[in-house]
N, CA, C and O atoms as a DFTB+ gen file, in Angstrom:
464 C
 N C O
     1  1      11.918     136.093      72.314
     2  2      11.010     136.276      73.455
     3  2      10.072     135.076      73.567
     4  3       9.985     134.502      74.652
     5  1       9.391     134.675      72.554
     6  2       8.506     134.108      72.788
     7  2       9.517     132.007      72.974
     8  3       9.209     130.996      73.604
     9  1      10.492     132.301      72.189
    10  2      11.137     130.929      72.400
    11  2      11.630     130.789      74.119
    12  3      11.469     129.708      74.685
    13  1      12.212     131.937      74.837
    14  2      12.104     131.751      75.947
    15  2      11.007     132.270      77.005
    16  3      11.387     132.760      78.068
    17  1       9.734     132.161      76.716
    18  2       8.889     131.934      77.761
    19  2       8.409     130.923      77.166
    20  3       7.325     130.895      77.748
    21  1       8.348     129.484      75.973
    22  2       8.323     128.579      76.133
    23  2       9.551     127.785      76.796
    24  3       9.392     126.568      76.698
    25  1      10.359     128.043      77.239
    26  2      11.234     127.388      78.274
    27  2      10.799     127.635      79.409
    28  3      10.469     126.731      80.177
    29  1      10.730     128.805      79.688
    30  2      10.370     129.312      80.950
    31  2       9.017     128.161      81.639
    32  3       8.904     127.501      82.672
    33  1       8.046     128.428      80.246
    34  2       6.402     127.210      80.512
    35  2       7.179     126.117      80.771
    36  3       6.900     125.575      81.840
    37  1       8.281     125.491      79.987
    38  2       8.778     124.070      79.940
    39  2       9.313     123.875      81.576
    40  3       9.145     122.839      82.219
    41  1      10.040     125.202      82.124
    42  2      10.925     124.497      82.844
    43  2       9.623     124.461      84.292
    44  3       9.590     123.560      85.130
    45  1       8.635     125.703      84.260
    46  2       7.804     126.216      85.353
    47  2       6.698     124.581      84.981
    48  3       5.808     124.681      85.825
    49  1       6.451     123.416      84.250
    50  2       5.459     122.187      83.957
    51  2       7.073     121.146      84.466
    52  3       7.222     119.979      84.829
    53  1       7.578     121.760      84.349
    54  2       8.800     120.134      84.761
    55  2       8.793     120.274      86.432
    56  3       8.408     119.331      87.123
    57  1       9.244     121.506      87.005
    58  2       9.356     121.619      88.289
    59  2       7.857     121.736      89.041
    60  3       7.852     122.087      90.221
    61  1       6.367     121.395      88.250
    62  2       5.590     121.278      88.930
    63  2       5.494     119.700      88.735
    64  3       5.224     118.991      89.705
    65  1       5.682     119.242      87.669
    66  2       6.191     117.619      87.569
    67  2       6.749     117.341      88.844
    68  3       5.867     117.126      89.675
    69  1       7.219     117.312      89.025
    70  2       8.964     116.994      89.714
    71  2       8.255     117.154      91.285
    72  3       8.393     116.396      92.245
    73  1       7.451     118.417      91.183
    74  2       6.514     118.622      92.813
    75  2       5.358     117.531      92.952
    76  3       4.924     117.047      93.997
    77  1       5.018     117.296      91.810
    78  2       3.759     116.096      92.242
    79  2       4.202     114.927      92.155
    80  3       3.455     114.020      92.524
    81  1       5.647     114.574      91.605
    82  2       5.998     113.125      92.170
    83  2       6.713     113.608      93.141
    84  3       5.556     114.012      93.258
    85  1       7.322     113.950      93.871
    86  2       7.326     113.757      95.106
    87  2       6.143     113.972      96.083
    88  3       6.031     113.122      96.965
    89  1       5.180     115.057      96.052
    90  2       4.232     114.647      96.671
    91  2       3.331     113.087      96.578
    92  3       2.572     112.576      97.400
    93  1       3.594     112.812      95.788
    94  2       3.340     111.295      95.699
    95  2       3.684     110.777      96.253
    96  3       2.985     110.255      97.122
    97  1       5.587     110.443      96.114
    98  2       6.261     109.931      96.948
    99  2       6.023     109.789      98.182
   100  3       6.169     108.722      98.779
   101  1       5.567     111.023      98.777
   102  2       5.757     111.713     100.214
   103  2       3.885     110.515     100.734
   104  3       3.755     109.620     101.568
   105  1       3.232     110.907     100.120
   106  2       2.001     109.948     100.065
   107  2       2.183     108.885     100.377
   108  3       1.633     108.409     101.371
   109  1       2.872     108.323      99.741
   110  2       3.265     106.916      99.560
   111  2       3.981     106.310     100.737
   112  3       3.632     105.307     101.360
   113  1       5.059     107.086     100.953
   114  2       5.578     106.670     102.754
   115  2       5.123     107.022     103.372
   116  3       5.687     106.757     104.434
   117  1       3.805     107.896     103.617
   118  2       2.864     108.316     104.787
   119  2       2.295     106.859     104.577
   120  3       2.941     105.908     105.016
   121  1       1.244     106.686     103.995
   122  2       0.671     104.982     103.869
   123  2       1.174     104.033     104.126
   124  3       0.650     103.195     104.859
   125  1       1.953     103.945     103.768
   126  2       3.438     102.835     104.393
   127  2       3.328     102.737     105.787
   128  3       3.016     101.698     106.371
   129  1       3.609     103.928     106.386
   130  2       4.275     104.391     108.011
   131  2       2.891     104.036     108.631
   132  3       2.676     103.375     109.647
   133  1       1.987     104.637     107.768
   134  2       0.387     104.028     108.779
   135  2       0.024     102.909     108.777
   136  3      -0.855     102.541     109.557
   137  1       0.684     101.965     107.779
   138  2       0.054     100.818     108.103
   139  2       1.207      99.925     108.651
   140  3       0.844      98.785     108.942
   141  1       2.353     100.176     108.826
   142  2       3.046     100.200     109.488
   143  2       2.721     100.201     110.974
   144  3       3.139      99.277     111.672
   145  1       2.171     100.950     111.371
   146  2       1.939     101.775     113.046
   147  2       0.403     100.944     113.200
   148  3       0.066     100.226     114.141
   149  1      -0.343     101.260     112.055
   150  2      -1.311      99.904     112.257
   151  2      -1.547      98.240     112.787
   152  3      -2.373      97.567     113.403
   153  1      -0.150      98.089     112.055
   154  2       0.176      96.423     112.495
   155  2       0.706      96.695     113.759
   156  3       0.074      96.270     114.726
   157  1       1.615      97.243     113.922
   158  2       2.305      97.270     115.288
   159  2       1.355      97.343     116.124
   160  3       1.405      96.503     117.022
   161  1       0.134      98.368     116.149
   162  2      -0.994      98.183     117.411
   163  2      -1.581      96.983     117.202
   164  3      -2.104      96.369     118.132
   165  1      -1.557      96.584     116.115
   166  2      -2.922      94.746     116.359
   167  2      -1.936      93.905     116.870
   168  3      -2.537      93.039     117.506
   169  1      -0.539      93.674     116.934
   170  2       0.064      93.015     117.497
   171  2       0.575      93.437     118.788
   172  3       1.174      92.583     119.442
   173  1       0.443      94.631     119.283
   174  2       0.156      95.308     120.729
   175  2      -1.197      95.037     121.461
   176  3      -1.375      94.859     122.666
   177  1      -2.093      95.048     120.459
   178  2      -3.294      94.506     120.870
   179  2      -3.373      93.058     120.910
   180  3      -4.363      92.670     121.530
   181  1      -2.532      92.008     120.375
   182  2      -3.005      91.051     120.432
   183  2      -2.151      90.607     121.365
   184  3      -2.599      89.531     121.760
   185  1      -1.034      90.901     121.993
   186  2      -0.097      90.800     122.887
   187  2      -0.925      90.703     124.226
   188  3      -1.246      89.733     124.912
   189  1      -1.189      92.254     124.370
   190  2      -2.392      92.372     125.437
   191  2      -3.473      91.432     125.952
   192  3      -3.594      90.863     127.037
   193  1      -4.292      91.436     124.752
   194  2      -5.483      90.083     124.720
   195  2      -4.735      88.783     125.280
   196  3      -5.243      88.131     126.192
   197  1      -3.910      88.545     124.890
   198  2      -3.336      87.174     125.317
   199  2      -3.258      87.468     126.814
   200  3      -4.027      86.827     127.530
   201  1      -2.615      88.155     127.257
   202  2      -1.630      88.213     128.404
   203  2      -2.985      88.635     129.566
   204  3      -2.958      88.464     130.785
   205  1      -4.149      89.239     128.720
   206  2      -4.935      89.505     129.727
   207  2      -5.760      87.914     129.951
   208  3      -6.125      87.359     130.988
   209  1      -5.881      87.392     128.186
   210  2      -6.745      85.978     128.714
   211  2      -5.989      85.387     129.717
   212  3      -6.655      84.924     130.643
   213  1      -4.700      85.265     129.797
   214  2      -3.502      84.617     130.587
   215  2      -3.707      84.538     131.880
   216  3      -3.676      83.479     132.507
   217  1      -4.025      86.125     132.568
   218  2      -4.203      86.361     133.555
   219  2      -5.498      85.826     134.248
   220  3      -5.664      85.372     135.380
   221  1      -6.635      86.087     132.881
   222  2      -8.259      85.730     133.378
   223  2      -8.180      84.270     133.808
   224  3      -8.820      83.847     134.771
   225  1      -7.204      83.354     132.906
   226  2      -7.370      82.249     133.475
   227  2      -6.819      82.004     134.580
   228  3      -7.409      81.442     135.503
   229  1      -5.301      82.496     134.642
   230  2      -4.770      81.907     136.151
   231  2      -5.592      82.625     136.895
   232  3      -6.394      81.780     137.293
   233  1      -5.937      83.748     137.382
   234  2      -7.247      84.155     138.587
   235  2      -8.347      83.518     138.283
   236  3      -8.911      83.579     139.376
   237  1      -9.316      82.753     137.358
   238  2      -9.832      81.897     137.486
   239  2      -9.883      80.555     138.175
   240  3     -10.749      79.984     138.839
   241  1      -8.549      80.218     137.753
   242  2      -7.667      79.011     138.053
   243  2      -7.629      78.952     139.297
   244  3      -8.024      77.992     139.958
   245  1      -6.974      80.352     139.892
   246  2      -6.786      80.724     141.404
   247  2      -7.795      80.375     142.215
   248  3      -7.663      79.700     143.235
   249  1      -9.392      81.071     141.549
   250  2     -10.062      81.070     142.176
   251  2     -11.114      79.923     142.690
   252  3     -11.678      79.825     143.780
   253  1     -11.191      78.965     141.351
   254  2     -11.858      77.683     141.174
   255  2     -10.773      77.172     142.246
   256  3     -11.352      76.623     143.184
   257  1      -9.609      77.183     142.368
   258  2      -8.959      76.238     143.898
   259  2      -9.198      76.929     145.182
   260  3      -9.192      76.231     146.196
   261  1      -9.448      78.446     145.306
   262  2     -10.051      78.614     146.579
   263  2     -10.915      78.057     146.996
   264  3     -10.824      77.308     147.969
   265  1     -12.363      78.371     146.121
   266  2     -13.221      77.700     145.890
   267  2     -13.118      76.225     146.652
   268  3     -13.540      75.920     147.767
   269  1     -12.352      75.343     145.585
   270  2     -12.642      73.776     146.097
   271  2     -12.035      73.679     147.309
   272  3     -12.474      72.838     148.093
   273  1     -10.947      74.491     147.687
   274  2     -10.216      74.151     149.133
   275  2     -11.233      74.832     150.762
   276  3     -11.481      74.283     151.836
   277  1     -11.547      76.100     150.262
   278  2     -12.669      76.525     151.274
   279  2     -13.810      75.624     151.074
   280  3     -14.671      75.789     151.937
   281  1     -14.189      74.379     149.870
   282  2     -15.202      73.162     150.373
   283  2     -14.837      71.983     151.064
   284  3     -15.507      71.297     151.835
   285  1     -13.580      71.843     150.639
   286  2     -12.812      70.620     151.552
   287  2     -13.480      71.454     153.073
   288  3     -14.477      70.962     153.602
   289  1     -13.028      72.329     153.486
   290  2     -12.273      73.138     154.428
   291  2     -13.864      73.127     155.193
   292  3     -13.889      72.844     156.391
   293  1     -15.029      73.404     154.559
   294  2     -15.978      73.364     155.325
   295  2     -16.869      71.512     155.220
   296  3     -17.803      71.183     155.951
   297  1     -16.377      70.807     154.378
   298  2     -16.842      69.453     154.886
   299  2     -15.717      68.987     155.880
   300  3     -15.979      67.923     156.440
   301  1     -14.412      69.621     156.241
   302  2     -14.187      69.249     157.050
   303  2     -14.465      69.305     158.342
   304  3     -14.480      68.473     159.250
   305  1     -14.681      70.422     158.260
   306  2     -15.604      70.992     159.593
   307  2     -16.722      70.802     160.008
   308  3     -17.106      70.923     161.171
   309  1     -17.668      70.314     158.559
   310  2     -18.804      69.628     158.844
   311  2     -18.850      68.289     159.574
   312  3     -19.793      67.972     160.300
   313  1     -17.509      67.320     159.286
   314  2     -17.471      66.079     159.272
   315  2     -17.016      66.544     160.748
   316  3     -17.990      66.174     161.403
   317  1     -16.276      67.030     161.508
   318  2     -15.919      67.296     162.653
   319  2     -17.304      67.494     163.655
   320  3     -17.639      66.645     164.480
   321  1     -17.919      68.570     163.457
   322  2     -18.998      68.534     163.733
   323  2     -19.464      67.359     163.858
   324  3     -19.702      66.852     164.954
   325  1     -19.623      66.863     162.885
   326  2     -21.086      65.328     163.447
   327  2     -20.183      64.562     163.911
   328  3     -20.513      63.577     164.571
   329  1     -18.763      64.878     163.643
   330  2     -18.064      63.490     164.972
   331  2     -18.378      64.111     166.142
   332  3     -18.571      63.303     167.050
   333  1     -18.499      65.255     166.450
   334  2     -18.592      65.970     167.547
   335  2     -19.880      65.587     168.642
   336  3     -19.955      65.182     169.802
   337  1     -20.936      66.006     167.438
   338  2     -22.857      65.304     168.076
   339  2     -22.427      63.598     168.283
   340  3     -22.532      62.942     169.320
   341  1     -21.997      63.213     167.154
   342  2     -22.309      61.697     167.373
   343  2     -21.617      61.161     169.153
   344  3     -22.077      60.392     169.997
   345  1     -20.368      61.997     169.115
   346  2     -19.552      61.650     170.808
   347  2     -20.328      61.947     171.676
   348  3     -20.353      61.317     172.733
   349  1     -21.524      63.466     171.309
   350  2     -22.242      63.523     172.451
   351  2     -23.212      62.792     172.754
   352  3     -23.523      62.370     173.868
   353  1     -23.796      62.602     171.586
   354  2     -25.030      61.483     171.538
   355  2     -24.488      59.978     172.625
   356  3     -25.199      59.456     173.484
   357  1     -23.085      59.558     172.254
   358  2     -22.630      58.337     172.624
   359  2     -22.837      58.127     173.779
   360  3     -23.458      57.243     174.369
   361  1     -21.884      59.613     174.318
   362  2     -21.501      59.683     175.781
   363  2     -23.061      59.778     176.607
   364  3     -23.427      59.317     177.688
   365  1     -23.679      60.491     175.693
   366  2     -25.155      60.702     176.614
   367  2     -25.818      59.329     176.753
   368  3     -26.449      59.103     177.786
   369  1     -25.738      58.487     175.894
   370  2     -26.206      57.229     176.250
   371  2     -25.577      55.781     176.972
   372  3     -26.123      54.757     177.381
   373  1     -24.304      56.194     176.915
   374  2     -23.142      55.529     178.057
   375  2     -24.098      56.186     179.748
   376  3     -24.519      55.389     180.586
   377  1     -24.232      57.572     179.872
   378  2     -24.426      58.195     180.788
   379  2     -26.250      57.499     181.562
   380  3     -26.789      57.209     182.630
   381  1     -26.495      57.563     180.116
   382  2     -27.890      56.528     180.745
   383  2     -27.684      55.276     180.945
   384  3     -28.251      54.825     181.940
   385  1     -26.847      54.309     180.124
   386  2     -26.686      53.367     180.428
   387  2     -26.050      52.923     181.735
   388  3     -26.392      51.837     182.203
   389  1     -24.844      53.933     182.575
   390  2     -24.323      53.911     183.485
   391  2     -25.489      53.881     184.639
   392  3     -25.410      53.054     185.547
   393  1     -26.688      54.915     184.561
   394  2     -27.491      54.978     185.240
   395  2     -28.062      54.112     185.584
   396  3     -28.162      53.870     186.786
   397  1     -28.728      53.222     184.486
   398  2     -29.599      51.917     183.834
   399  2     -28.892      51.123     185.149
   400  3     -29.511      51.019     186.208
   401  1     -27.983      50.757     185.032
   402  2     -26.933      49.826     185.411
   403  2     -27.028      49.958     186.710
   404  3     -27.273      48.964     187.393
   405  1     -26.831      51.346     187.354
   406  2     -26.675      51.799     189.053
   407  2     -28.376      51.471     189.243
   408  3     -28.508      50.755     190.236
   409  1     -29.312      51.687     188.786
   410  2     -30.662      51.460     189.209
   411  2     -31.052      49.565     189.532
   412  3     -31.563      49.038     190.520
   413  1     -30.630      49.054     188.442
   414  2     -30.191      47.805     188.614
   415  2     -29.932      47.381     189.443
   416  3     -30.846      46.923     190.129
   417  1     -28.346      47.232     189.992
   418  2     -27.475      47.475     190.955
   419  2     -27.881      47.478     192.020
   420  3     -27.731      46.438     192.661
   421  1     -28.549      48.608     192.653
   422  2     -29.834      48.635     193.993
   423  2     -30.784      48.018     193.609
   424  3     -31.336      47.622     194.635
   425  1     -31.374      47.655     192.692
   426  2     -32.775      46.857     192.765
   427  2     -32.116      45.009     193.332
   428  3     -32.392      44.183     194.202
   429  1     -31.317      45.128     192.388
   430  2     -30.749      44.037     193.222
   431  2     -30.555      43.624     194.836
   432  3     -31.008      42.708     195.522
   433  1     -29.667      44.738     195.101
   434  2     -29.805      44.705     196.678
   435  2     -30.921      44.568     197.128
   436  3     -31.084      43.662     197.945
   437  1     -31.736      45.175     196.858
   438  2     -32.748      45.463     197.570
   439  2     -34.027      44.124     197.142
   440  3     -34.910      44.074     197.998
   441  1     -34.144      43.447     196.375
   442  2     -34.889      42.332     195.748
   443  2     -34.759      40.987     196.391
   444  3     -33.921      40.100     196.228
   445  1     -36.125      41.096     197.398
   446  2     -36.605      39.733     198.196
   447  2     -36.292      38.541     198.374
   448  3     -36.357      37.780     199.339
   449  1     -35.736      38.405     196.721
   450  2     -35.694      37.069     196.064
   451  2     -34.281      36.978     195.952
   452  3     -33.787      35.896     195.634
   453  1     -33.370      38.239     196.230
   454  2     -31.667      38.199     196.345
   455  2     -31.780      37.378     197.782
   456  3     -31.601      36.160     197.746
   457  1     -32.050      37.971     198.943
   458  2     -31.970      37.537     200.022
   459  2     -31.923      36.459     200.380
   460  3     -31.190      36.232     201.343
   461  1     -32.669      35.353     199.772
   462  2     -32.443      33.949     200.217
   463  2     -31.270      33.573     199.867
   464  3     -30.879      32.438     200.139
């Protein structure tokens, strides 16, 4: 009796053996698998980060050339503009000068000192 319930103890300490290395085991590839699934997100995350800096720059990029092309776009229009005043300015003083000229013109005729 008593030689087999020391087997019985032997075999009931082996098969709790036998349960805590595999719960070990089982431990052990859980830790694994998480850091596993760990890396995979920092390199999901770092995938991301890139692809978003990627993006920040080309819409940056994008936008710094709107930017400079809507300034072309309004010194061109500026420069149009003052060609625009300066033609009127011109023409307005052609228009006096034409005048200048016709006042002239009759003073002549009309000047005492033409007549002789």
């Amino acid at each position: 009796e008593k030689e087999r319930n020391r087997r019985e103890e032997e075999e009931e300490e082996r098969k709790i053996k036998e349960e805590e290395e595999e719960l070990r085991r089982l431990e052990m590839l859980e830790e694994e698998e998480l850091r596993r699934i760990e890396e995979e997100e920092e390199k999901q995350k770092s995938t991301i980060i890139k692809q978003n800096t990627s993006k920040t720059t080309s819409t940056k990029s994008t936008n710094i050339n709107q930017v400079e092309e809507e300034q072309e776009e309004e010194e061109e229009e500026k420069d149009l503009d003052d060609d625009d005043d300066e033609a009127r300015r011109l023409e307005e003083e052609l228009r006096l000068l034409d005048e200048q000229e016709k006042m002239l013109g009759e003073e002549e005729e009309i000047d005492p000192d033409n007549l002789n």
